[in-house]
C-alpha positions as CSV (number, residue, x, y, z in Angstrom):
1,X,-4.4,-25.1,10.4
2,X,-5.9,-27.2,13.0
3,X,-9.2,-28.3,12.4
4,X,-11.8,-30.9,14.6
5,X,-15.2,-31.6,14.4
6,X,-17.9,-30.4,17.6
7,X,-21.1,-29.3,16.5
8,X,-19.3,-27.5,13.4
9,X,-15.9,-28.4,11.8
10,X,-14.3,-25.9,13.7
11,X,-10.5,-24.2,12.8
12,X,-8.2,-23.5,15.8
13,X,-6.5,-20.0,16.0
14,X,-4.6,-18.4,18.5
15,X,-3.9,-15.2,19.9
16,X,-0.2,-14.3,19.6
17,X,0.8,-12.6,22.9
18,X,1.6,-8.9,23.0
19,X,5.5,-9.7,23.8
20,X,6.5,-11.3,20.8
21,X,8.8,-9.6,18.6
22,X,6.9,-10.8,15.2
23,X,3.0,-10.4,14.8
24,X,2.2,-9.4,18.6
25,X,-0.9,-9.6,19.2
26,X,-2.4,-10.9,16.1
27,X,-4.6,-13.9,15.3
28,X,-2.9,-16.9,13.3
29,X,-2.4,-20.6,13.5
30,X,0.3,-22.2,15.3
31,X,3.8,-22.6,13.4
32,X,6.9,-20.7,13.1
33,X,10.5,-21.4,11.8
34,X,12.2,-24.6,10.7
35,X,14.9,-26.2,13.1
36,X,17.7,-28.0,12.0
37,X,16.3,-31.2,13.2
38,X,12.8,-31.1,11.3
39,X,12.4,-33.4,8.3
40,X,10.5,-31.2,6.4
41,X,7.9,-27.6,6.1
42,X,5.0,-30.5,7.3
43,X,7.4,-31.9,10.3
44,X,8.0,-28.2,11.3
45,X,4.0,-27.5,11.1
46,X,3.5,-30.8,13.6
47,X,6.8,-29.4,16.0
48,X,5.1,-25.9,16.5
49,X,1.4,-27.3,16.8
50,X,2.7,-29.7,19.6
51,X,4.8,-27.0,21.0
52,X,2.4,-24.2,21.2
53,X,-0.9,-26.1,21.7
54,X,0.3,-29.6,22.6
55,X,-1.6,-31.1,19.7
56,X,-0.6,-35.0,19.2
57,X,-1.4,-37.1,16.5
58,X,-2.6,-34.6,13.8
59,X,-4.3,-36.2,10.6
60,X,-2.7,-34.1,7.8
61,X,-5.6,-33.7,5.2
62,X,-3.2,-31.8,2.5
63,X,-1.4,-28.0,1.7
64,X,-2.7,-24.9,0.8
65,X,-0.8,-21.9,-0.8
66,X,2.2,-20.7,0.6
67,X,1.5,-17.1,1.3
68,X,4.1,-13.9,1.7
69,X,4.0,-11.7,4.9
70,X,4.4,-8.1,4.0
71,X,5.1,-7.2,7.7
72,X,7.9,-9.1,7.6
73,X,10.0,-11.9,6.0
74,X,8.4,-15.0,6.9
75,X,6.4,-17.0,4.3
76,X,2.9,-19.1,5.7
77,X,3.1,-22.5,4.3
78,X,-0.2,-23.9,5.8
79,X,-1.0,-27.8,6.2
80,X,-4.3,-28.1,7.2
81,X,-4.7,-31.1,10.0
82,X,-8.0,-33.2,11.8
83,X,-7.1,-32.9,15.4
84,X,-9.3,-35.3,17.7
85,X,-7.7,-34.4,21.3
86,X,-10.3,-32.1,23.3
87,X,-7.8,-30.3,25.9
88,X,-5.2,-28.2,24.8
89,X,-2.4,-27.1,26.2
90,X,-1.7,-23.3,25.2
91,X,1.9,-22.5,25.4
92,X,1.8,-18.8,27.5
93,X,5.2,-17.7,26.5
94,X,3.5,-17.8,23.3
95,X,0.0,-18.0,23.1
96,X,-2.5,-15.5,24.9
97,X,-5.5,-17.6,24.3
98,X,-6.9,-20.0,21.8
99,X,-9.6,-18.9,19.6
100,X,-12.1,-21.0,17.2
101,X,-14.3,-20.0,14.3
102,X,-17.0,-22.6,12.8
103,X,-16.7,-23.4,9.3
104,X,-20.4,-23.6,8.8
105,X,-21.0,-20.0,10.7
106,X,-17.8,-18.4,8.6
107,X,-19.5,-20.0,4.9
108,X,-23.2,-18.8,7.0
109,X,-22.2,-14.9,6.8
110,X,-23.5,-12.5,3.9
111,X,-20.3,-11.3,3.0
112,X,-16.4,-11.3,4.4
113,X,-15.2,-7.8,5.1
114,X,-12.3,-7.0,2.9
115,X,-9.5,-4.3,3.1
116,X,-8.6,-2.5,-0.5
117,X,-4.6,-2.4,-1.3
118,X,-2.8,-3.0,-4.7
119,X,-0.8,-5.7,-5.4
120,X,1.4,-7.0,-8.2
121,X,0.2,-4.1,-9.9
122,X,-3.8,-4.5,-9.6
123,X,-6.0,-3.3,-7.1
124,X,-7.2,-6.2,-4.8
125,X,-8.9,-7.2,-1.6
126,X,-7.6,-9.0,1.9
127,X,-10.0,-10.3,4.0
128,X,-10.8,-9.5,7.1
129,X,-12.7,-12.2,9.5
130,X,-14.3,-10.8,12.8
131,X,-13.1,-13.5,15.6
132,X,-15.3,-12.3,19.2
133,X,-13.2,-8.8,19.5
134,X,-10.3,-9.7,17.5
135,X,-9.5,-9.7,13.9
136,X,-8.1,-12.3,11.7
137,X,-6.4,-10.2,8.9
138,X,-3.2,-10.4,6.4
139,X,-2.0,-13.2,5.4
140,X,-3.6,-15.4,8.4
141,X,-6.8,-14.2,6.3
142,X,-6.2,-15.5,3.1
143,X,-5.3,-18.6,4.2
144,X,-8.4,-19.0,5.8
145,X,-10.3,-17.4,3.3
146,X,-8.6,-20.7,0.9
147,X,-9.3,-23.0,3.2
148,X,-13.6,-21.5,3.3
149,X,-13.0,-22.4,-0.7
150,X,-11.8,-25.6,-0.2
151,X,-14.2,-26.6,2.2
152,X,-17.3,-25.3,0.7
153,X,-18.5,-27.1,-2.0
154,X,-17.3,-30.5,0.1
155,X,-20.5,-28.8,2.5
156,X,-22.6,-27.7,-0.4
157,X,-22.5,-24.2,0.4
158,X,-20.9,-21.2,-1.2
159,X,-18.0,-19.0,-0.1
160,X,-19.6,-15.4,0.3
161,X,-18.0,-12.8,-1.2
162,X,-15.6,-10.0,0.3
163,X,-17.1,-6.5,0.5
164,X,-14.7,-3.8,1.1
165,X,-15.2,-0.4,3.2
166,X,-16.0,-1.8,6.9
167,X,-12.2,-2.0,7.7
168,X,-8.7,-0.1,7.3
169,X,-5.7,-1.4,8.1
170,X,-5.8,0.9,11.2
171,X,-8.8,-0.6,12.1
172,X,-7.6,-3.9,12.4
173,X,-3.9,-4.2,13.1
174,X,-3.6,-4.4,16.8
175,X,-1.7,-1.4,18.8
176,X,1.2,-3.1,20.9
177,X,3.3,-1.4,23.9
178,X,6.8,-2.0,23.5
């Protein structure tokens, strides 16, 4: 979870692009799987930030929650990072465009949408963040949505809260071609 300060701390996203056979089209942060030759979770986070964005040099500030993907197998294990360089180098086998959100403007807003589901059992609520025409949803979502808690009372502010019936799933997974 690349983060680096311009007016706002800002978080770095990207647009996954429509080819890729896991999550195309969607909005996440860059990573994927572990190689034989990475050290660690953290040294496979650095590999595929360098790899998709060219990021160098990342300050990793700490770990948030390792989240399950319901679409599919894979597991987010996010490390959030300071990154300092200003040009990136998008990777466009990979990435169809890079996307930012201030922390300040995400903490600003009334409420985060939310989609109901039920899980372990309970009813509950994933968020959905509105990102120019694109929606950050799924687990993507709830990592950002930790990250708004961890950050806000470091910026005296409060995380607003999620307020279902805007979105469905429907609404916000996106439709791919194959």
């Amino acid at each position: 979870m690349p983060l680096r300060w311009r007016a706002d701390l800002e978080c770095l996203l990207i647009l996954r692009s429509r080819h890729l056979r896991n999550h195309p089209g969607e909005i996440g942060f860059p990573g994927g799987r572990p190689e034989a030759t990475d050290a660690s979770i953290q040294a496979t986070a650095l590999r595929e930030a360098e790899e998709e964005l060219g990021i160098k040099n990342a300050d990793v500030l700490g770990r948030l929650s390792s989240i399950p993907l319901f679409t599919s197998d894979f597991r987010l294990e996010p490390f959030v990072a300071l990154v300092e360089q200003d040009v990136l180098l998008p990777e466009p086998g990979e990435v169809a465009s890079v996307l930012t959100v201030g922390i300040t403007e995400a903490l600003s807003e009334p409420h985060i949408d939310a989609i109901p589901f039920t899980g372990w059992g309970r009813p509950m609520l994933s968020p959905v963040f509105d990102i120019g025409t694109n929606h950050l949803f799924g687990g993507t979502a709830h990592c950002f949505l930790e990250l708004l808690q961890v950050l806000a009372p470091l910026m005296g502010q409060a995380v607003p809260p999620l307020r279902p019936g805007r979105y469905t799933w429907a609404d916000v997974k996106p439709s791919v071609a194959r």
